[in-house]
N, C-alpha and C positions, 0 to 999 in steps of 0.2 A: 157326335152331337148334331143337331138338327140346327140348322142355319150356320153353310161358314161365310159369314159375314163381317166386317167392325161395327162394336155398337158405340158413340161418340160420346164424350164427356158433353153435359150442359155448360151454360156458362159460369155454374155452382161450382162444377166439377163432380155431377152425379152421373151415374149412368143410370137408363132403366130400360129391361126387358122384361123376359120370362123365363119361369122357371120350366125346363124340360124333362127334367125327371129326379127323384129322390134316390141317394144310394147310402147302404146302410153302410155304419163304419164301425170296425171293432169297440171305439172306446163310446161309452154309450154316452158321455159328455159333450160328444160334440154332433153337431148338423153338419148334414152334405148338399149341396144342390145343385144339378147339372143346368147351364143357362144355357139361351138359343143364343149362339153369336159367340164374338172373341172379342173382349173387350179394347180399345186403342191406348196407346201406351201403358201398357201396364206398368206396376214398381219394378219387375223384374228386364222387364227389357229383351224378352226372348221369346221365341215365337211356342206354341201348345196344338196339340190334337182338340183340346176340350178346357173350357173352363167353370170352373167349380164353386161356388159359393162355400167358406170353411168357418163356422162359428160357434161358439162354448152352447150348448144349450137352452140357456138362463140368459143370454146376451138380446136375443131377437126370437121374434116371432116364429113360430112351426109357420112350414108353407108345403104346398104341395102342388104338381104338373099343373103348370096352365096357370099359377098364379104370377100376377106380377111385380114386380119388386123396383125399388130406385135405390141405387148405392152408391156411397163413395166409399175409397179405400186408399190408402198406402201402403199397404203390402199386400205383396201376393208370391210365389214362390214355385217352380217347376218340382214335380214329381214325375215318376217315372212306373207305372202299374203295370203289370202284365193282362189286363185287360183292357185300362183305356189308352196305353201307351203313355206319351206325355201330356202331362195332365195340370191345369195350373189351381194351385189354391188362391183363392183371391180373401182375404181376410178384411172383414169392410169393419169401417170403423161408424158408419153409421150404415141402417138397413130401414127402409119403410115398404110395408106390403101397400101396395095400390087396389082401390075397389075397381 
């Protein structure tokens, strides 16, 4: 993933970047979205190659490379892919596209 950086909670406890790239996922229910950066403290508490934006379809808005987004979240969750290696889902419980 492009930026390994931390991206900080607000005072809200939002975060916001961008998104880096979209990746398809078998279940066609759900969205994927690669972000630039690793978000700080995650709910999971364990360090990632890459983190991911993971949400139902119907939940938030379609997005695409180069959009940016503000979230917050309480869960997120380590995977483990044979292409992105460790990979986290971050599962936001609120999502807004930025113009």
């Amino acid at each position: 993933m492009e930026g390994d950086y931390q991206i900080e909670k607000d005072e809200e406890g939002y975060y916001e970047t961008e998104i880096s790239c979209v990746r398809k996922v078998a279940q066609k229910q759900f969205r994927c979205y690669g972000i630039k950066g690793h978000i700080a403290d995650p709910p999971d508490g364990e360090n990632a190659k890459s983190d991911w934006l993971f949400y139902r379809i119907d939940q938030f808005p379609s997005l695409e490379a180069g959009d940016r987004v503000r979230f917050k979240t309480s869960k997120s969750k380590i995977n483990v892919f044979p292409d992105l290696g460790r990979a986290r889902n971050i599962y936001p419980d609120d999502l807004t596209k930025l113009d």
